[in-house]
C-alpha positions as CSV (number, residue, x, y, z in Angstrom):
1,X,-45.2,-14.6,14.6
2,X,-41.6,-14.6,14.3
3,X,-40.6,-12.0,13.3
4,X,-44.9,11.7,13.8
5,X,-45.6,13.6,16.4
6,X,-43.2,16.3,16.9
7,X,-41.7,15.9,20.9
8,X,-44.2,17.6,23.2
9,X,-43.6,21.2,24.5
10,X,-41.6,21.6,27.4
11,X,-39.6,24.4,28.7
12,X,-36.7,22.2,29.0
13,X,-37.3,20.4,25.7
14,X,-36.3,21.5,22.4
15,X,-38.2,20.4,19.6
16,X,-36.8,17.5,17.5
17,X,-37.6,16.5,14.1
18,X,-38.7,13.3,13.0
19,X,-35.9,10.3,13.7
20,X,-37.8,8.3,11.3
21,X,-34.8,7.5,7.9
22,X,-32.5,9.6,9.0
23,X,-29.9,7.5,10.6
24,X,-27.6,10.1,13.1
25,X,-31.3,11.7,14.3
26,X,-32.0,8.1,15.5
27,X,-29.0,7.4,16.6
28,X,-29.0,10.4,18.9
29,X,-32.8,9.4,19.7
30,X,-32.0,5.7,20.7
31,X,-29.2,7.4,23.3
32,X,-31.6,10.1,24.6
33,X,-34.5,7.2,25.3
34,X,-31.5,5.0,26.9
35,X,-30.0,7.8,28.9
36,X,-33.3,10.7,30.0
37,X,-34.3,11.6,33.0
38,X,-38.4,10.1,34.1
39,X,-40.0,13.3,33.1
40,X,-37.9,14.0,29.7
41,X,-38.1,9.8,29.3
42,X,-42.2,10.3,29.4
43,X,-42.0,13.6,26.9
44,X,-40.0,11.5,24.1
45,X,-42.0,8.3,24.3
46,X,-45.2,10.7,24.1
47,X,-44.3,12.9,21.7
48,X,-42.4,9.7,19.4
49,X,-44.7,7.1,20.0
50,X,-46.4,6.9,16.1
51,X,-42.7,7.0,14.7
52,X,-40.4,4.2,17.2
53,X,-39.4,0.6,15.7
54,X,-38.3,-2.0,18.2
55,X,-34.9,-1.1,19.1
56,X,-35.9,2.3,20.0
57,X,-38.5,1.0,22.7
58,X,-35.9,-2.0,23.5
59,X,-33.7,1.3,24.2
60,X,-36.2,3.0,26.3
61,X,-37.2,-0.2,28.1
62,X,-33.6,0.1,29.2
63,X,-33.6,3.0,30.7
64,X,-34.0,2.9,34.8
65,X,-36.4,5.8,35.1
66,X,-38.7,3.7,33.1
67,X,-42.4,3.6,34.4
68,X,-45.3,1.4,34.6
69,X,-46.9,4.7,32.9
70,X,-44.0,5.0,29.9
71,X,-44.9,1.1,29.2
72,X,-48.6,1.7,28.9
73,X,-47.8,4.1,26.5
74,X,-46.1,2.4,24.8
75,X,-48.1,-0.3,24.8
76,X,-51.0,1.6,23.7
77,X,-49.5,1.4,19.8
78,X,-50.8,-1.1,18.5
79,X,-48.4,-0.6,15.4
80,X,-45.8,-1.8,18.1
81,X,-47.4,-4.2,20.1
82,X,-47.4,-6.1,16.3
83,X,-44.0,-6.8,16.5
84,X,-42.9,-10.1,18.7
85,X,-39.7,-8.4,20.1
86,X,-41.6,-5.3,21.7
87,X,-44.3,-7.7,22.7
88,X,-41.1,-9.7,24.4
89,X,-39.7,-6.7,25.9
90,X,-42.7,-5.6,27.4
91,X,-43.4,-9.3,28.8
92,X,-40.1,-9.4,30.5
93,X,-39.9,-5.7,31.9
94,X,-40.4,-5.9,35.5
95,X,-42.2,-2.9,35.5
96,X,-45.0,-4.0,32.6
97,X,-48.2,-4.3,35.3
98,X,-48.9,-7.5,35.9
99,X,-52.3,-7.5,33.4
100,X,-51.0,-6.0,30.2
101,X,-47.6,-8.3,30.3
102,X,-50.2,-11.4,31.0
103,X,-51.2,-10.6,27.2
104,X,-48.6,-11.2,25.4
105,X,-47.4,-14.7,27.6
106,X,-49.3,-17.0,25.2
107,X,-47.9,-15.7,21.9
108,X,-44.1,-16.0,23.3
109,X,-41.6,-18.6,21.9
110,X,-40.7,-21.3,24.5
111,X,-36.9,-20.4,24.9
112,X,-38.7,-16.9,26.2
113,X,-41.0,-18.4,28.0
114,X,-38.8,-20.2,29.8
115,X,-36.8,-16.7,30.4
116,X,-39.9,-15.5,31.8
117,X,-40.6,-18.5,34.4
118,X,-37.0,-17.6,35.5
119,X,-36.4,-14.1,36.2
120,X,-37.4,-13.4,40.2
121,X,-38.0,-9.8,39.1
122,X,-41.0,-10.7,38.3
123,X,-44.0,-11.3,40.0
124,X,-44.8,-14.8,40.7
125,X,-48.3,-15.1,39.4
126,X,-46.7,-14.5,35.7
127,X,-44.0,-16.4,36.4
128,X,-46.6,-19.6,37.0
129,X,-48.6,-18.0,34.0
130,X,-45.1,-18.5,31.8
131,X,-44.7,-22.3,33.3
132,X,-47.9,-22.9,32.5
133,X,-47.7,-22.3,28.6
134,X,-44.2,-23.4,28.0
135,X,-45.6,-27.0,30.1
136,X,-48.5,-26.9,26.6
137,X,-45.5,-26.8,24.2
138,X,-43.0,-29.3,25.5
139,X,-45.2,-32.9,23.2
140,X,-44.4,-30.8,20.2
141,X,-41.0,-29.5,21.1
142,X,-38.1,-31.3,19.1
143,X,-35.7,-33.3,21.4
144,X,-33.0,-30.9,20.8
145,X,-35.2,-28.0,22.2
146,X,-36.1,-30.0,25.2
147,X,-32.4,-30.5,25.8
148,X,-32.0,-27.1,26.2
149,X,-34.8,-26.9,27.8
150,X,-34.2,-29.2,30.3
151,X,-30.4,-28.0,31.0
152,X,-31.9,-24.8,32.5
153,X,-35.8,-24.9,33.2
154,X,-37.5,-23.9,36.2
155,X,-39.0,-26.8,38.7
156,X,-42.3,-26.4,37.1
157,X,-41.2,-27.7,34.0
158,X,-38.9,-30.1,35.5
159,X,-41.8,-32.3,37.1
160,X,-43.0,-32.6,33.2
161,X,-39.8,-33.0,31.7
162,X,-38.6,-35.5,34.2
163,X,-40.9,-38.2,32.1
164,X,-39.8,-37.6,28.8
165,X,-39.0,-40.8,27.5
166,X,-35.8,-39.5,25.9
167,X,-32.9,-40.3,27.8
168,X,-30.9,-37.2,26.3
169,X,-33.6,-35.2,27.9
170,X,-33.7,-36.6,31.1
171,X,-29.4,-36.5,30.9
172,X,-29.9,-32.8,30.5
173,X,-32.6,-32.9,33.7
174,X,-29.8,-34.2,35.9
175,X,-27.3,-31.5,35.3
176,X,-30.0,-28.7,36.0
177,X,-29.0,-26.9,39.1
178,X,-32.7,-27.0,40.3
179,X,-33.4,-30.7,40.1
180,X,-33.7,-31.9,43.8
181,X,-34.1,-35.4,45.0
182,X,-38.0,-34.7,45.5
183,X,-38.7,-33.9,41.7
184,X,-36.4,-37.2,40.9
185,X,-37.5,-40.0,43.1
186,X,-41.4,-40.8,41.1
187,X,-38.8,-41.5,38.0
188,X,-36.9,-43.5,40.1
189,X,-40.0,-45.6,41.6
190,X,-42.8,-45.6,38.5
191,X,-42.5,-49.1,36.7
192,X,-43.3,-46.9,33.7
193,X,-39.9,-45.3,33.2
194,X,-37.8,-47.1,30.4
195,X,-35.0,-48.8,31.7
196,X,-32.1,-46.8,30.0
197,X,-33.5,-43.7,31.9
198,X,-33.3,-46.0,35.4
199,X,-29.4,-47.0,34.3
200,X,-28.6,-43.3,33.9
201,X,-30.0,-42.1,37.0
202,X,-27.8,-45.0,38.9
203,X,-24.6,-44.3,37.0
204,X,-25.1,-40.4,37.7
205,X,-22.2,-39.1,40.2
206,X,-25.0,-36.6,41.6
207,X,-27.8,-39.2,42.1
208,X,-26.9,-42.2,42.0
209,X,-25.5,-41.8,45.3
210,X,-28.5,-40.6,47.1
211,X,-29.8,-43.6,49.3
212,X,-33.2,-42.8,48.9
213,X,-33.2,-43.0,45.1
214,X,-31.0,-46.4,45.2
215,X,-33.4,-47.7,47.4
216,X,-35.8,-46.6,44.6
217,X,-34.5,-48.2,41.7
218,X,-33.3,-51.2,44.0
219,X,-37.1,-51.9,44.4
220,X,-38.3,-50.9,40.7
221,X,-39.0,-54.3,38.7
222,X,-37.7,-52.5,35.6
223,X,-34.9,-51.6,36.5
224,X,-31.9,-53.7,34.6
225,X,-31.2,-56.7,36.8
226,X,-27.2,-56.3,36.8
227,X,-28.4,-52.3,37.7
228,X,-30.4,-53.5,40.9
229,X,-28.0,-56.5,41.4
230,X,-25.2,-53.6,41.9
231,X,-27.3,-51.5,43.7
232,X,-28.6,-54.2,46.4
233,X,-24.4,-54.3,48.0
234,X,-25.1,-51.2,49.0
235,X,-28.7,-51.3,50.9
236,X,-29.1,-51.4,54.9
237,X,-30.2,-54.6,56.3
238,X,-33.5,-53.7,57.0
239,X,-33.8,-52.6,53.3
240,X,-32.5,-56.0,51.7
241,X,-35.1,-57.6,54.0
242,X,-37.9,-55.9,51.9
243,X,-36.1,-56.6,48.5
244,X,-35.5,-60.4,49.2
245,X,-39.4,-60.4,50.3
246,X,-40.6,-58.5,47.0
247,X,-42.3,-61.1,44.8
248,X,-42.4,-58.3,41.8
249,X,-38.6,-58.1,41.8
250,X,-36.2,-60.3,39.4
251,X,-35.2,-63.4,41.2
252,X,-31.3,-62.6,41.0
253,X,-32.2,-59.1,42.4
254,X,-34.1,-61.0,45.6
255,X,-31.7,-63.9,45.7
256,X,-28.9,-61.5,46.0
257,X,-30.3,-59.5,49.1
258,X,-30.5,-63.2,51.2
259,X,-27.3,-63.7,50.2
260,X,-26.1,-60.3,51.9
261,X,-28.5,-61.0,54.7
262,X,-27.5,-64.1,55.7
263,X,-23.5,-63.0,55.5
């Protein structure tokens, strides 16, 4: 999927021939969908609905006075709704009602999906709807597209991305301006991340100087030992007592919190 009716009679209307390969009448078309007033808007969408391509509608999709009525009518061509950009475009209008733009979420490429999940014009419920399809993509995304991804997704996708075993990825998930500590720290704890991915996180000048999440990898048993041995300096006393005690951790990692406790 990657990629007429004369205008309707109005009084203040005059009747336009067909825009369709002739390249000033579409021109001036294009500008009179952008720029019309809600009622003149309604009469050209009406009266060239058999006869618009994509950047017309993208044109009239622009325009403020358009209506929740305008984009059902549009909508309603099936020769339209064919073409991934106007099914895009409708998806991403704030002013699409909530059902018909649910249609077209599934068949929408990831990078607008993700567009969709992020625009708080939009009513949450899709927004969720969005998270949900782009989260069913990401195993057969490329790591290149879940860099991207990850350098700007929404927290939805974060708490799926935040396990990728890549370590580009999760490089990506630390710059995001929505990562917060919460969606960080299970990386931090589960025994399951790979060790590269624990480094990173310590050696991060965002994270790696939260307490929590150095307390976190401090107490991870797979975290690299001269990583943890590092890390341990910095705990609180009552924090090194639970390392030296933790029979799952390295013994240089335990043997370096007595040290620092008995100091």
């Amino acid at each position: 999927m990657s990629e007429s009716r004369d205008l309707a009679k109005s009084p203040d209307l005059p009747d336009l021939p067909a825009a369709e390969g002739h390249p000033d009448l579409q021109q001036d078309l294009h500008r009179r969908l952008r720029e019309a007033a809600a009622e003149e808007l309604a009469a050209l969408v009406d009266g060239h609905a058999e006869e618009l391509e994509p950047p017309a509608v993208r044109q009239a999709l622009r325009n403020p006075h358009c209506s929740a009525e305008v984009i059902e009518r549009l909508a309603a061509e099936r020769r339209l709704v064919a073409f991934y950009e106007v099914q895009r475009d409708l998806a991403l209008h704030p002013r699409t009602p909530e059902v018909l733009a649910a249609r077209f979420v599934p068949g929408l490429y990831w990078r607008d999906l993700m567009d969709l999940g992020l625009d708080a014009r939009l009513r949450p419920t899709l927004r969720r709807l969005a998270d949900l399809h782009l989260g069913t993509r990401l195993p057969r995304l490329a790591v290149g597209e879940k860099i991207s991804l990850a350098r700007r997704a929404g927290t939805g996708v974060l708490t799926q991305l935040r396990h990728d075993p890549s370590p580009r990825v999760v490089a990506a998930l630390l710059d995001n301006p929505r990562m917060t500590e919460g969606i960080l720290a299970p990386v931090a704890q589960s025994a399951r991340t790979p060790p590269p991915i624990l480094e990173l996180i310590a050696a991060d000048r965002r994270w790696g100087v939260r307490y929590p999440l150095r307390l976190a990898l401090a107490r991870n048993p797979v975290t690299p030992v001269d990583t943890a041995w590092r890390i341990v300096g910095t705990l609180r006393k009552t924090d090194l007592k639970a390392v030296a005690a933790d029979p799952r951790l390295p013994e240089p990692v335990r043997r370096r919190a007595r040290v620092l406790l008995e100091g």
